[in-house]
N, C-alpha and C positions, 0 to 999 in steps of 0.2 A: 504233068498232072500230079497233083496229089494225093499218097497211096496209102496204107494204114500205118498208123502208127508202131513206132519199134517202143519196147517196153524194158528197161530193167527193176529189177525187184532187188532191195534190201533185206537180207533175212531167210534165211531157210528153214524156220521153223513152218507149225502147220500152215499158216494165214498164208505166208507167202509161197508155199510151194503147191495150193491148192487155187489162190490165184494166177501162178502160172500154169498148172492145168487147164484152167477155166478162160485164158485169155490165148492159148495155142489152139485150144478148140475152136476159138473165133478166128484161127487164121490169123492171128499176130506172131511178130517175130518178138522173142521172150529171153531173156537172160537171169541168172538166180545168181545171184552172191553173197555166202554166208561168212561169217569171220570164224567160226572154228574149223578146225581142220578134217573134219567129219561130221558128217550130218548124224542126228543122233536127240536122245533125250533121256534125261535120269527116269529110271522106272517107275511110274504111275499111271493112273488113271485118269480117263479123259468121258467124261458124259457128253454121247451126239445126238443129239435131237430129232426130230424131221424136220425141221424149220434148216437144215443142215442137209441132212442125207439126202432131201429130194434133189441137191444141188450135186452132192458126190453123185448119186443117180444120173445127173445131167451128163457129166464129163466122163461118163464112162466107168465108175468106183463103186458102183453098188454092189457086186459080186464080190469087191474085195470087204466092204463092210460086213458083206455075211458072212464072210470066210474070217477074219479078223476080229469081228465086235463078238459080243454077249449079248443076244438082246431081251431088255428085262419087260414083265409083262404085269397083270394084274395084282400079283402078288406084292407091289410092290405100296410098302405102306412105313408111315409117321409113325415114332412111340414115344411116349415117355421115359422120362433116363430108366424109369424101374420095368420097364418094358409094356406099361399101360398103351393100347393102341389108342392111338388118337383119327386116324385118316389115312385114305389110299391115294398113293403119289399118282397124278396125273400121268401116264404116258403117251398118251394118243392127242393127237390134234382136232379140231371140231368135226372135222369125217368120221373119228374112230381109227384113222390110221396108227397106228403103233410102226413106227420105225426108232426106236428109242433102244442105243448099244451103252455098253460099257468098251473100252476100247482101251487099249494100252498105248501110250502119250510114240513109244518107242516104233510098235507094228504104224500108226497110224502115218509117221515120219514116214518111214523103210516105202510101205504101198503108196502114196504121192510120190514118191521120189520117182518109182521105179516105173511110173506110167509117164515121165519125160522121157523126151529125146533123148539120148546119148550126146551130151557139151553142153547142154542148158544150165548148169549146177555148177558153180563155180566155188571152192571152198578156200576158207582160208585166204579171206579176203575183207577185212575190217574196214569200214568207210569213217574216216576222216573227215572229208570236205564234200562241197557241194559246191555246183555254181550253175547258171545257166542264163544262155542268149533269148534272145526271141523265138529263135530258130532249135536249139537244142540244149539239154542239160546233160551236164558233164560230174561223174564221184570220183572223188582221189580216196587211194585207200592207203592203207598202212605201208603196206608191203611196196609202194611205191606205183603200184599201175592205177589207170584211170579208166573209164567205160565210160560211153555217151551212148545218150537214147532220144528218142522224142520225148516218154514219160518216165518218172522216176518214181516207184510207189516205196515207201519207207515203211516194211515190215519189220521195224527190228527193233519188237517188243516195249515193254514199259518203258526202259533205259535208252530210247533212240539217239543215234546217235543223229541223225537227219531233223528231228523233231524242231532244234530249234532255229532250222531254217524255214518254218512256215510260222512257227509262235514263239513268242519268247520262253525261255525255260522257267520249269516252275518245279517244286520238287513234290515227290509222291506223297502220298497221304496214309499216316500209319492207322490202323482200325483198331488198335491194342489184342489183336488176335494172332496165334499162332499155330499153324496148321501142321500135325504130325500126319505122314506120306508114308505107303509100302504097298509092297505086293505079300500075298502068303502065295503058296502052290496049294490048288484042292487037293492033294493027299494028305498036305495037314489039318484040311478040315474037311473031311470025308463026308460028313453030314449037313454043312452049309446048301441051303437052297440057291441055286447057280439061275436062277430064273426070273429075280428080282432087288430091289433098288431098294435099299432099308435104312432109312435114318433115326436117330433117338435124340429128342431137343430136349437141352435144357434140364434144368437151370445154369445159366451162366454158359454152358459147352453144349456142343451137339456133337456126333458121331456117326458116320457116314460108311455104308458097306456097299459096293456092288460087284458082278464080276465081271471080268476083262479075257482077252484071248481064246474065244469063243469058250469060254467055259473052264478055262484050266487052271485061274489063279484067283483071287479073290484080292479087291483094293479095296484099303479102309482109308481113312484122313479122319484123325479125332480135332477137332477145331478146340481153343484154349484159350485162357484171357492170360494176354502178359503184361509183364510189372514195365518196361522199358521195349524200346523201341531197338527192334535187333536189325542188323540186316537183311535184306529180301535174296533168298535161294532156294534156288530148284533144290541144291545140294546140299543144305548144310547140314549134318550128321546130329540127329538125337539120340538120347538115351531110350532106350528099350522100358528099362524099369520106371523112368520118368513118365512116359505115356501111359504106363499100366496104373499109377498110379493116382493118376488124374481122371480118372474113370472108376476106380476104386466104388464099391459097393453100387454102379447100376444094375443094369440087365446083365445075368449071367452069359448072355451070348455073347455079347462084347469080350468079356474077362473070354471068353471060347477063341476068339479071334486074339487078342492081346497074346494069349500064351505062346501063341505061334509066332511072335514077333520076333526076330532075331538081329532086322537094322530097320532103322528107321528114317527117314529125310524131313527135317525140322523149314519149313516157310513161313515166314511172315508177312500179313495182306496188307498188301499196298495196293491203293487204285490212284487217281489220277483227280483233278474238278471235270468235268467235259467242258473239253473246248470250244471256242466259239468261230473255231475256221481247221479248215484239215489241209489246205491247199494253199500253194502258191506258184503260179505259172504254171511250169511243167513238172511242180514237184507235188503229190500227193500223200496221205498216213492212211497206213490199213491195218487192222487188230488192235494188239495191246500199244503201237506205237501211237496210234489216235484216242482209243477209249479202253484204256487197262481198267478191268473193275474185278469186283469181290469174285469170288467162286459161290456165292448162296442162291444162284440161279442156273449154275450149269451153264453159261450164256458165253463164258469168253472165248474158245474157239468154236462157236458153231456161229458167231457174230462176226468173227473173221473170217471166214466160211459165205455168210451172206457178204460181205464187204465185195470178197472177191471174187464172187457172181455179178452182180452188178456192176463192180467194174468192166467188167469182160465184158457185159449184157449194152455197155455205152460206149468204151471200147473199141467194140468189136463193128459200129456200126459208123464210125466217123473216118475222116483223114486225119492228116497231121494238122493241116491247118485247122481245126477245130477244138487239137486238143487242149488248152487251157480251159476253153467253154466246158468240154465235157470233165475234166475233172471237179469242175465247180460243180454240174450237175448231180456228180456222183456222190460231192460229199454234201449238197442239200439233202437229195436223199435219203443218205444213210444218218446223218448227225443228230437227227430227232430220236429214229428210234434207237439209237443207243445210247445216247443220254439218259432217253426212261429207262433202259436196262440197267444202266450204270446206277442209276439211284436207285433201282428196286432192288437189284441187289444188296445195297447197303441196308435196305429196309427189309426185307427177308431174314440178314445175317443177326440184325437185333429181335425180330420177331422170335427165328431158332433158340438164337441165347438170352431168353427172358428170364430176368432176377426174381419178376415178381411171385407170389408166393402164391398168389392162385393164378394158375397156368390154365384156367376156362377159357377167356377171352383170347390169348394165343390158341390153342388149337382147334377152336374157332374159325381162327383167321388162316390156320393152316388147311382145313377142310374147304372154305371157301376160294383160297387160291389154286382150288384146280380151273376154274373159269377161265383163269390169268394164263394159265400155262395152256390151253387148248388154243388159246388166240396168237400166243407165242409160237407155237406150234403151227400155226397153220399158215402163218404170213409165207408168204412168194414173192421175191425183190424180184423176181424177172421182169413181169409185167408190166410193173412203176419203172423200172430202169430202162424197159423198149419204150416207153410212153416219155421218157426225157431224153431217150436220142433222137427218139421222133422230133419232138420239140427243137433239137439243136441244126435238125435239117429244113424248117420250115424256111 
């Protein structure tokens, strides 16, 4: 007879250690292998959604979201670079639900991890190669060992190294934008309101405040136009006094946060075209290794997050003999609605940094895009994804 499928994952960052949460829940057998040799993440911040949380909810995580997140409420609103209020940010999904955290990139790793089994995590393990039979797929890694599964889901971010054995390689796509990263600690800013999500657009920059670790730190990322195309890192080290300076006569509350800046981590936005396949055989793409996009939606790990629900949710209900069908299912699925996210992100991130001199018609369109995000918000991939393994057992 045939029994459920065994699963190895690529990647231990969120996407993948939350679909292996989400597929040991269904009673699969799961393996995680990361290439660095500790699980971990440079300190920032991470915006979760409910289109997100109702899923950590699902797998058992919603305690830790409240013990870990921030979560921001009403308060939370658009201004102009001089601090002119423009609109209140959407939190809540079409119910009124508010489950909308600020989350630290680092707690958010640490609690997925620690809700595996003990041997599921394998670190320090780069994959190299790929191959795979009718019957099974096999990854050679660096360090010389190999793992075979029935499925292989390839979590391993924008720069996969699995990717182009489902599509040919193509390279990332620069946005001419540069994103300054940190954390402050709330005692150096004793007076910041810890309860909401604040952004300031425009002209040209936007700049981004919320808080993270239930309340104890405060994350900014000031967004920037660059002259040349740098490269993309979580890591790489900015000036302090260069960020302050690019912000230079906004809203004095920014210059309030700036002054407590003491390091900073410099990214440049790269996203990806959307692809027009995520699978092949027994080999699968889930998060930034399928659809890497902008940060002007909040959307990339709460979208790998949906990814690896519905995985589980197809998954979880087939054998092995079925599994190439249901990965195909999974990524019909899923490849619409992140496509549109992927491009609405890029249209959001020019809406935020608009040149033009009268910023009417932007915050306009900022005010109006709460509709957008209440629908975002409220979408449930379980349902559609029970309704495609149904389909795969007819």
């Amino acid at each position: 007879m045939a029994s459920q499928p065994s699963v190895l994952i690529i990647g231990g960052g969120i996407g993948g250690l939350f679909a292996a949460n989400a597929l040991i829940r269904q009673g699969l057998r799961v393996s995680v292998y990361e290439q660095a040799f500790a699980l971990g993440e440079i300190g920032a911040g991470v915006f979760v959604t409910p289109n997100a949380v109702r899923h950590l909810e699902r797998v058992g995580l919603g305690s830790d979201v409240e013990k870990w997140g921030a979560r921001v409420g009403l308060g939370s609103y658009y201004f102009r670079h001089d601090g002119t209020p423009i609109a209140p940010v959407q939190v809540s999904d079409t119910s009124g639900w508010n489950a909308t955290y600020g989350m630290h990139r680092a707690d958010f790793v640490d609690f997925l991890a620690a809700n595996l089994p003990a041997g599921i995590v394998h670190t320090g393990h780069r994959a190299i190669g790929f191959e795979q039979t009718d019957n099974v797929a096999r990854v050679e890694f660096a360090n010389g060992a190999t793992a075979e599964a029935d499925v292989v889901v390839a979590a391993d971010g924008i720069h996969s190294e699995l990717r182009s054995y489902v599509f040919p390689a193509s390279k990332p796509v620069f946005h001419g934008t540069v994103s300054y990263r940190g954390l402050v600690l709330r005692e150096r800013l004793p007076n910041w309101p810890m309860d909401r999500w604040q952004m300031w657009a425009g002209p040209s920059r936007h700049f981004l405040v919320f808080p993270v670790r239930h309340g104890t730190m405060v994350n900014y990322v000031g967004f920037v136009p660059a002259d040349e195309e740098m490269k993309e890192s979580w890591s790489a080290p900015g000036d302090p006094a260069v960020l302050r300076s690019e912000f230079e006569g906004w809203d004095p509350r920014i210059a309030d946060v700036l002054q407590q800046v003491d390091k900073t981590f410099r990214w440049a936005l790269y996203d990806r075209e959307p692809l027009p396949t995520w699978t092949k055989g027994r080999l699968t793409l889930l998060g930034d290794a399928a659809h890497p996009m902008l940060p002007h939606l909040g959307q990339g790990a709460n979208q790998s997050i949906e990814d690896g629900m519905a995985l589980a949710a197809i998954l979880g209900q087939v054998d092995t003999l079925r599994v190439p069908a249901s990965l195909l299912a999974y990524e019909r699925l899923r490849r619409e609605r992140v496509a549109e996210i992927q491009l609405g992100a890029r249209q959001n991130g020019l809406r935020l940094d608009s040149a033009d001199i009268d910023l009417r018609a932007r915050d306009a369109e900022l005010a109006a895009h709460a509709e957008f995000r209440k629908r975002l918000y409220a979408y449930d991939v379980v349902p559609d994804a029970r309704t495609a393994a149904a389909a795969l057992l007819e």
